[in-house]
N, C-alpha and C positions, 0 to 999 in steps of 0.2 A: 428520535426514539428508536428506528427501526434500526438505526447503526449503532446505537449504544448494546442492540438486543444482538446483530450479528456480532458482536465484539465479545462479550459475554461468550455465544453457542463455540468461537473460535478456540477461548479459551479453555473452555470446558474438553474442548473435542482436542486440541493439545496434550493437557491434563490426562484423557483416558487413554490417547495414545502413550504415551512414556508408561504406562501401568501396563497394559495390554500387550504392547511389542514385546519388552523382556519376559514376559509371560511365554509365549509362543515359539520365542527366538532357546527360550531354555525346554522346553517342550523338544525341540525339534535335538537340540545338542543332545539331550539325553535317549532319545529314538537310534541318533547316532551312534554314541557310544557304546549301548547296549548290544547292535549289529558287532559292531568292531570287537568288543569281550567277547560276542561268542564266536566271529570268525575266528580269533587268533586263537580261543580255545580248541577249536579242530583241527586247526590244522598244528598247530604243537603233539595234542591227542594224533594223528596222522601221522606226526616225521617220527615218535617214538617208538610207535607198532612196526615202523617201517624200518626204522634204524634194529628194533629184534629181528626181523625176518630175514636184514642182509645181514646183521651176524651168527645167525643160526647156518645160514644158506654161505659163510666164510667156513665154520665149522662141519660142512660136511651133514650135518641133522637134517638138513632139507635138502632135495636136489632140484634142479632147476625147473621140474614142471610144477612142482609142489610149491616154490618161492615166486612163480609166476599166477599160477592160481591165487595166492594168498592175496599179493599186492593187489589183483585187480580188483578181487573182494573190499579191501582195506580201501581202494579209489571209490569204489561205488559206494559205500556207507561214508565217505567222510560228503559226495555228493549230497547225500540223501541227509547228513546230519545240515549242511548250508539252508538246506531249503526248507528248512523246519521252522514253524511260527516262532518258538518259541525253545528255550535250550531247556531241558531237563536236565543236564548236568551242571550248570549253575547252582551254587546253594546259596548264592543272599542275588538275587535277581534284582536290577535297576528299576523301580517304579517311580511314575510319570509323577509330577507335581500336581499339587488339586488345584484345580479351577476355583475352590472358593477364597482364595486368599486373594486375586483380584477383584473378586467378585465384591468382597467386601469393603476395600479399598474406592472401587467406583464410584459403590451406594457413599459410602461415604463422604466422597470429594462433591458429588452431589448437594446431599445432604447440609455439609458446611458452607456451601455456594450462596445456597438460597437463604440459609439462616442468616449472612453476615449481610447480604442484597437487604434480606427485608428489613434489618436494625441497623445497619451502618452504611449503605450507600442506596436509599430507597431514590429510586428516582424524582416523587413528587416533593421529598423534604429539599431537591439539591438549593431550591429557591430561597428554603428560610432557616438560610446559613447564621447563626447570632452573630452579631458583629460586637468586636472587642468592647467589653463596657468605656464609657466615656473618664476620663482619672478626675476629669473636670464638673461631672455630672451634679447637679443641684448646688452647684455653687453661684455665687454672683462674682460679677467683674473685682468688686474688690479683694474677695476672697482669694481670687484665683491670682491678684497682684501678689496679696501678702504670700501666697506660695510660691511665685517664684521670687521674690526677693530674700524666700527662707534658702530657697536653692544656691542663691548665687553669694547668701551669705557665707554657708557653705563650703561654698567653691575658694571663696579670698580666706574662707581661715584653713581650708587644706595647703592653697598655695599664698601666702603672705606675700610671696614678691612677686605675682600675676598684675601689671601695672592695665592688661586686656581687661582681665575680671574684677578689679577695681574701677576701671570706666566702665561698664557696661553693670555694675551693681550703683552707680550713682545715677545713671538715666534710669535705670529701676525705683531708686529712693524718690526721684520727681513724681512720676509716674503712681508712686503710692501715697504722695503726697507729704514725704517724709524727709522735708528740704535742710534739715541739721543734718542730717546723716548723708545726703546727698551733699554738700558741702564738701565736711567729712572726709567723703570717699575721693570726692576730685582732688582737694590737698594733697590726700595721701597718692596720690599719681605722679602729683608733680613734686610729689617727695622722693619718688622713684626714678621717674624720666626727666625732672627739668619742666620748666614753664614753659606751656606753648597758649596758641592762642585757642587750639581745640580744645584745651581742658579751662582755661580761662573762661568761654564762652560759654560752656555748660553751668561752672562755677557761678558766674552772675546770672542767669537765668533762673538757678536753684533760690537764690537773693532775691531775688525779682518777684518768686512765687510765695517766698517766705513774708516779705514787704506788704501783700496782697496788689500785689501789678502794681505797682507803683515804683517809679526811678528815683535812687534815693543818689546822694553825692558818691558813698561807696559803691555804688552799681554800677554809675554811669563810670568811674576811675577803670574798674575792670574793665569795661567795653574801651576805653582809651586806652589800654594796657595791649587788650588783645588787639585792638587795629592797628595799631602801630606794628605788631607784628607779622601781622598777615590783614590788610587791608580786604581781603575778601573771602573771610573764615565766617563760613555760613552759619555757625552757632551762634556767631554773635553778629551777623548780621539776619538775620532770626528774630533775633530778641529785641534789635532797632526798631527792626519793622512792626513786628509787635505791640511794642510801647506806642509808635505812631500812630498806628492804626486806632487804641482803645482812646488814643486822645485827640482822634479825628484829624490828626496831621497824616491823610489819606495819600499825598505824594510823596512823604518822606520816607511812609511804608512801602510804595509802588517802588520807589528810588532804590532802596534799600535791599528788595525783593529781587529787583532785576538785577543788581548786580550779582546774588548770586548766580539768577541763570545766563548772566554774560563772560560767569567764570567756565574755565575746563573741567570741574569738578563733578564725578559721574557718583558722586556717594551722597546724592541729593535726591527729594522727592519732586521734580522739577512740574508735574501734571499739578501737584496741591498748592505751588508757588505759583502757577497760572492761575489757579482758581481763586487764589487771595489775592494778587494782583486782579483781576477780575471785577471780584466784590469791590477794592478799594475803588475803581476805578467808576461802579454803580454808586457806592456812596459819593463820591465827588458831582456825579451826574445829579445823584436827588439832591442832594444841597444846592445845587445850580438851579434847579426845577424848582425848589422851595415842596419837597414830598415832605408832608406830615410824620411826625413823629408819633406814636405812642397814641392818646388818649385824646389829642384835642382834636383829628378830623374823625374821627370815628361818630361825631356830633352831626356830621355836615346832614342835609336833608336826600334824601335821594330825588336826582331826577330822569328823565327820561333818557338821559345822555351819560348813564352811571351805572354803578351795580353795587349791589350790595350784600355783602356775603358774612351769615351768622357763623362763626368762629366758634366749634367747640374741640375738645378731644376724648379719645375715647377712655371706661373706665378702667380698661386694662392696661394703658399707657399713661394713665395717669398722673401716677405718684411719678414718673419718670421724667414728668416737667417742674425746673428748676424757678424760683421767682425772677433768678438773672438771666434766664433765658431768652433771646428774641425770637418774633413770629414776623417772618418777611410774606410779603404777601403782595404776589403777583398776576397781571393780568396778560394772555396773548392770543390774539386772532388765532382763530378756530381753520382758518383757511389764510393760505398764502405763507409768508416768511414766520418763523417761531422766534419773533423775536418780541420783546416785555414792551407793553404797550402801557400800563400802571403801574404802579408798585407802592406799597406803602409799608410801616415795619408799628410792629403793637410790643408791648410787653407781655412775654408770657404769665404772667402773675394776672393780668387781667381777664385769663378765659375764664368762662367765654363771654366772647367780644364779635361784635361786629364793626366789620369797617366798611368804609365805603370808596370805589377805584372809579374815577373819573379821569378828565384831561387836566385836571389841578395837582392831578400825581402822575401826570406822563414823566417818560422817560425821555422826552426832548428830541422824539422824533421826526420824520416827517408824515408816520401815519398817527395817527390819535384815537383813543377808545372812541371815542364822540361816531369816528367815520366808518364804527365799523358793525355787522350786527347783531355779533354772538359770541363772544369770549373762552377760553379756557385759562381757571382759576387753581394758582396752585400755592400753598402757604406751606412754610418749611420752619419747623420749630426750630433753631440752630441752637448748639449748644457749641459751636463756634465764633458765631459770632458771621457765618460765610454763606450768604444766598445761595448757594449751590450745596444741595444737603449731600451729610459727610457722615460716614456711619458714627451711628451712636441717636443722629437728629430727627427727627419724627414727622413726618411729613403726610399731605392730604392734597384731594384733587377733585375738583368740580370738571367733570369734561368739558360741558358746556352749559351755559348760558346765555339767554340774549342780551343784549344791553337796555336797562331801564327794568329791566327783571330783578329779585331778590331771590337768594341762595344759601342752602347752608353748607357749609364744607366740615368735617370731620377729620381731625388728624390720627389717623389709624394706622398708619406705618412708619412699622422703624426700618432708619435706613440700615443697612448687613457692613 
C-alpha cells in the first residue's frame, strides 16, 4: 500500500513539474527579452544623437568644445537611461504571463487524479475483479456436448474436405451418443484419406455402442480388418479390451490393454490403461477368492470378525446414480500398508444397502480383516465399471472403524 501511495505522489509530483517549469522558464525569457528591447532601444536612441552632433561638428555649427560637451552629456543620459527599472519610451511594454493559468491546470490534474483513484482504480475493489462470465454456465454435460458437436458440425460444413475435423466430429458423435452419425463421419474420412486401422477402430466401436456393447459378426470383421493392419492400433485394441472385460474374460482385457502400453505409441492415456489393467486384474483376484456379488452376501450375519457398513448416498447426488451403476466397496488397515484387505461390489439400483467385509471377501492376502482392529471404508459408485474412482463417479469414506463394529458410509462426492 505504502508503495502503491509513493508511486501515485511521484506521479503527481512529475505531472506539476512539466506545468510549472515551462511556466517559470517562460517568465524568465520574457524578463530577458524586455531588458534586451530596451537596451538596443538606447543605445540606437545614442548612435543617432551622436551621429547629429558629428555632422553638425563636420559642418562647422559646432566647434569642438561645444561637440565635446554634448557627447558627454548624450553618455551620461544614455547611462542613466540603462539603469532605469523600467523604459518609458516603450509604447506596447512586455508583460509577464499570469500565474493563474498553471495555477488552474494543477488544481485540475489534482482534481482528476483523485476522481479516477476513487471510481476506477480504488485500491480496496483491486481484489473483486469480475471474472469473465462462464459460456458454459447452467448448462449440464449433455448440453455442453450438443454445443460442441454444433461447432464442429460447423467447422466440416465450412471445410468439406477437413479429413482432421471429420475425425474429431465422429469422437464427438460417440461421446453424445449419436452412433449413426458417428459412423457417418468416420466413412466419410476414409472416403477422403483411405482405410486405416485408426478410423476402422473408431468405426466399430461407434457399432459397438449402437449394438448396446455387445460384438456382433459385423463388429468383430472391422476389428479383423483393423488388426491385420496395424496389429497394435489402440482404438481397436480399446474396444477388445473392453468387450472382454464386460464379459468377464478379465485377461484378454489385461492382454489386450498391455499391448497397447508395450507399443511406442505417445497418443495414449497410458495412467487409465494401468488403472483398467488394475481393476481387471482385482476382478480376477475376487473371482479367485469367491467375493460376493451384488445382493446375496449382503444377507450374511455380522460377526465379531466383520464389519458392516449401511450404504447410502446423498440427496443432492442422487438422481446422478444410474441403475447400471456398480458400488465397489472396499476394506484397508488403518495402520501399516494401504493396501484392500475386503472388498465386495453391490448394485447401485439397490441403495441403500448394506454389506458386510469379512475374510470371505479377502483379497487373498497374507494379512486378513479378521487380524486386524480397525479399518478404513471406502465405496466408489463407478460409472465405469473401475475400482479406482474416475471423474464423473461418486465416492464416500468411513475413516475408521473397528472390526465387529457397524457403520454407515455416505456417497457424497463427486469425483472432478
Amino acid at each position: 500500500m505504502t508503495t502503491f501511495w509513493i508511486f501515485i505522489a511521484l506521479v503527481v509530483l512529475v505531472s506539476l513539474t512539466l506545468i510549472w517549469i515551462p511556466h517559470f522558464r517562460q517568465q524568465k525569457l520574457l524578463r530577458t527579452e524586455e531588458a534586451g528591447v530596451r537596451k538596443q532601444t538606447n543605445l540606437e536612441l545614442f548612435n543617432e544623437r551622436l551621429a547629429t552632433l558629428e555632422k553638425e561638428l563636420n559642418e562647422e555649427l559646432l566647434d569642438q568644445a561645444e561637440f565635446d560637451a554634448l557627447k558627454k552629456e548624450l553618455e551620461i543620459s544614455l547611462l542613466q537611461d540603462i539603469k532605469q527599472a523600467s523604459d518609458d519610451s516603450l509604447v506596447n511594454q512586455i508583460k509577464p504571463k499570469s500565474i493563474l493559468w498553471p495555477s488552474i491546470m494543477s488544481v485540475c490534474l489534482i482534481a482528476i487524479s483523485g476522481y479516477l483513484y476513487q471510481h476506477l482504480g480504488a485500491f480496496e475493489n483491486i481484489g473483486n475483479t469480475q471474472q469473465p462470465a462462464n459460456p458454459h454456465a447452467g448448462m449440464d454435460a449433455a448440453q455442453i456436448m450438443a454445443q460442441r458437436v454444433q461447432m464442429m458440425e460447423a467447422q466440416v460444413q465450412a471445410e468439406p474436405e477437413n479429413s482432421q475435423a471429420w475425425f474429431s466430429l465422429g469422437h464427438a458423435y460417440i461421446s453424445a451418443n449419436q452412433f449413426d452419425n458417428a459412423i457417418a463421419a468416420f466413412d466419410k474420412v476414409m472416403e477422403l484419406v483411405g482405410k486405416h486401422a485408426e478410423l476402422i477402430g473408431p468405426k466399430a466401436t461407434a457399432m459397438y455402442y449402437k449394438a448396446g456393447q455387445q460384438m456382433t459378426p459385423q463388429i468383430q470383421a472391422l476389428i479383423d480388418e483393423s488388426l491385420a493392419l496395424d496389429p497394435q492400433d489402440p482404438s481397436t485394441l480399446l474396444l477388445v479390451g473392453m468387450d472382454a472385460f464386460f464379459t468377464a474374460n478379465y485377461q484378454k482385457a489385461i492382454d489386450s490393454w498391455q499391448a497397447i502400453l508395450s507399443s511406442d505409441r505417445t497418443d495414449v492415456d497410458r495412467a487409465a490403461l494401468m488403472n483398467a489393467i488394475e481393476t481387471a486384474n482385482l476382478r480376477m483376484q475376487g473371482e479367485a477368492s469367491g467375493m460376493p456379488n451384488d445382493d446375496v452376501h449382503k444377507q450374511a450375519k455380522v460377526t465379531s470378525k466383520s464389519v458392516s457398513i449401511a450404504i447410502s448416498i446423498s440427496p443432492e447426488l442422487a438422481a446422478q446414480a444410474g441403475p447400471d451403476d456398480t458400488i465397489f466397496v472396499f476394506a484397508r488397515a488403518t495402520e501399516g500398508p494401504k493396501v484392500p484387505l475386503a472388498a465386495t461390489k453391490v448394485s447401485a439400483k439397490s441403495l441403500p444397502v448394506t454389506v458386510t467385509l469379512d475374510d470371505s471377501t479377502g483379497m487373498g492376502g497374507d494379512v486378513k480383516l479378521s487380524q486386524t482392529a480397525s479399518v478404513e471404508v471406502i465405496a466408489v459408485l463407478s460409472k465405469h465399471g473401475n475400482i479406482k474412482p474416475q471423474a464423473g463417479d461418486i465416492q464416500g469414506k468411513v475413516s475408521k472403524v473397528n472390526v465387529g463394529d457397524t457403520a454407515s458410509l455416505v456417497l457424497d462426492t463427486q469425483v472432478q
